[in-house]
C-alpha positions in Angstrom: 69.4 145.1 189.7 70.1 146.9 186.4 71.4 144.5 183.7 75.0 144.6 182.1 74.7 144.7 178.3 77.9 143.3 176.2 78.9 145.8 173.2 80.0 143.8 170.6 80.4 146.8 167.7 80.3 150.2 167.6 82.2 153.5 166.3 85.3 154.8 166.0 86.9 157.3 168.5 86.8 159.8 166.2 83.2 158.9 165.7 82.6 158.7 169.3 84.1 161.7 170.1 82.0 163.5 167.0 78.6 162.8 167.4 79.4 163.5 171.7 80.2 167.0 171.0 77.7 167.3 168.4 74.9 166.3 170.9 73.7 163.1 168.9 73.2 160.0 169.8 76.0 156.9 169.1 74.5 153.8 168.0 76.4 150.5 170.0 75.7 146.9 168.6 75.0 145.2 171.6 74.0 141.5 172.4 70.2 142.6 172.7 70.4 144.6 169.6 71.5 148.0 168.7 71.0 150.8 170.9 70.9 154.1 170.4 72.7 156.3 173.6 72.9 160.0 174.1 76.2 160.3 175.8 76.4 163.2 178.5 79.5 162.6 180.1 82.9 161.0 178.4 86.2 160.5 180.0 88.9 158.8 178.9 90.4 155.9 181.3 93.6 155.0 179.9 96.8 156.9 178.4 96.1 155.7 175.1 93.2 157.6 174.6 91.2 154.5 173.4 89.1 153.5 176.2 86.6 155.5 177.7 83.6 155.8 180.6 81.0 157.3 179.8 77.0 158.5 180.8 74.2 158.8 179.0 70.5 158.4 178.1 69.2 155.3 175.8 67.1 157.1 173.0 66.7 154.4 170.8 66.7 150.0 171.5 65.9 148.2 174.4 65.1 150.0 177.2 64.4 153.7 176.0 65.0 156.3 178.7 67.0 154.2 180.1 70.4 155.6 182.6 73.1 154.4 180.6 76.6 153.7 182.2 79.0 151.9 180.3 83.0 151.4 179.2 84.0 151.4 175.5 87.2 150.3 174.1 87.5 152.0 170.5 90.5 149.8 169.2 88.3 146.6 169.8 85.1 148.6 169.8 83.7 146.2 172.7 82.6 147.1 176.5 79.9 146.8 178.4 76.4 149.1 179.8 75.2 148.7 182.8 71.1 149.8 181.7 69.3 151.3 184.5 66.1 152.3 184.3 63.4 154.0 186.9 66.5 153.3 189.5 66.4 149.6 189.1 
């Protein structure tokens, strides 16, 4: 089973949306530490436009080359990632 990891900081929407665009990695402080994802997919999930979904690839922190899957809320700048890695 691929363990849930709580975000407890990380950027900005406009800071998310940046560095997703510009193909580089955005850095989430998370209870094991920060981790560095490479999101490939971002969609927002509310009509505020502050929460999102998203996909990516850990490139940095616990669990490098890990699946990523997680839920960001950029007005709290909390969520959670669901790490999976080698299809655990």
């Amino acid at each position: 089973m691929a363990p849930v990891v709580q975000i407890t900081g990380g950027p900005s929407k406009g800071q998310l949306v940046t560095r997703t665009l510009s193909n580089l990695p955005v850095i989430f402080q998370t209870t094991l530490g920060p981790i560095e994802v490479l999101i490939e997919e971002i969609n927002e999930t509310d009509a505020t436009g502050d929460h999102f979904s998203f996909v990516g690839l850990v490139v940095v922190g616990t669990r490098t080359g890990a699946q990523v899957r997680g839920q960001y809320d950029c007005q709290g700048m909390t969520g959670t990632m669901t790490l999976d890695l080698n299809g655990s």
